[in-house]
N, C-alpha and C positions, 0 to 999 in steps of 0.2 A: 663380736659382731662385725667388728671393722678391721680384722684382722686381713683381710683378700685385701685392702688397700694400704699394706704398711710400705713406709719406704726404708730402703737398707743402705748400707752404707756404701758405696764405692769403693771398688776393686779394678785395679788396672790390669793392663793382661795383652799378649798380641792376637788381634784378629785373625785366627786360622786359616782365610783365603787370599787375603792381601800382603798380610803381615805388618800392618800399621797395629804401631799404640793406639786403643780404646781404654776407655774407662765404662764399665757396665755397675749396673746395680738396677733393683726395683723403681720405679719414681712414679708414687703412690698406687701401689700395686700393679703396673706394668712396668715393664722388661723396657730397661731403655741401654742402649749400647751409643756411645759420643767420642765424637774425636775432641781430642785436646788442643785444638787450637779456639782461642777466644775471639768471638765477634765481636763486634760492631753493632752499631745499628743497622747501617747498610748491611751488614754481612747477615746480621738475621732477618733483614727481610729478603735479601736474596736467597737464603736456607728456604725458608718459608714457600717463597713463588716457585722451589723446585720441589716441594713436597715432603721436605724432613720436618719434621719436628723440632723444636729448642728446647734445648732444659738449663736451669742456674746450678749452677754447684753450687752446694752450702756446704757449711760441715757437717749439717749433718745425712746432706744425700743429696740426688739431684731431685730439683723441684720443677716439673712440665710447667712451661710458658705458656700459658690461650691465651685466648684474646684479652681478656682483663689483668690479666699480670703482665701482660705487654704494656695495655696503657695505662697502668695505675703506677704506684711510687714504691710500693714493700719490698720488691726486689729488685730496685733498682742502685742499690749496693752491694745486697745479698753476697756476690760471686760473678762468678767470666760466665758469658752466658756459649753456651755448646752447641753446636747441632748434633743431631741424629747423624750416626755413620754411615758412611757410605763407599764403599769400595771406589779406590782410583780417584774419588773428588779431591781437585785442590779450590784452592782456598784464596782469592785473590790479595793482594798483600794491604792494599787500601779497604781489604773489607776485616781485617786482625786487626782486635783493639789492642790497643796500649797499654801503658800502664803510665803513661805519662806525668805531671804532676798537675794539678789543677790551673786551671788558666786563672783561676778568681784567689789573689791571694790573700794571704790572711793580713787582714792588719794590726799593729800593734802601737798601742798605747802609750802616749807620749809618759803619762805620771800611772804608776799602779790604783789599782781600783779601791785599795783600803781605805 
């Protein structure tokens, strides 16, 4: 019964008009085609106010962002979050997340906890 909504796994491939790297696949039964640069917060809600779509890469496929998995926390590890493709967009460089290391470091324990 819930077969129209699976999602598949991600295939990379060059976009036939531009000739930019995409990554397509199902993302829960629609057709999502993403460029492989990861956002930001800024960068996704700049995707957003132009009308694309976001999705997270997981492993096991991309998962479409609404409104609730924007504000909620589940997939807020998950993976690079993507937009929808679009021919000739670039991508501002302050709006490409990083991969930096956490600002909040860990601490470590003066005696072990045994």
């Amino acid at each position: 019964m819930t077969a129209h909504l699976i999602t598949t796994d991600v295939t990379g491939g060059i976009h036939p008009r531009c000739g930019t790297t995409v990554l397509t696949g199902n993302a829960e039964g629609v057709f999502a085609r993403v460029d492989l640069v990861p956002l930001n917060q800024a960068g996704e809600i700049r995707a957003l106010c132009a009308g694309l779509q976001t999705y997270t890469l997981t492993r096991l496929g991309l998962v479409h962002r609404d409104a609730c998995r924007i504000a909620g926390t589940a997939l807020r590890n998950a993976g690079p979050v993507l937009a929808e493709h679009r021919c000739h967009r670039h991508v501002a460089a302050e709006h490409i997340a990083t991969t930096a290391p956490s600002a909040h470091p860990v601490a470590v324990a003066d005696e072990p906890a045994y």
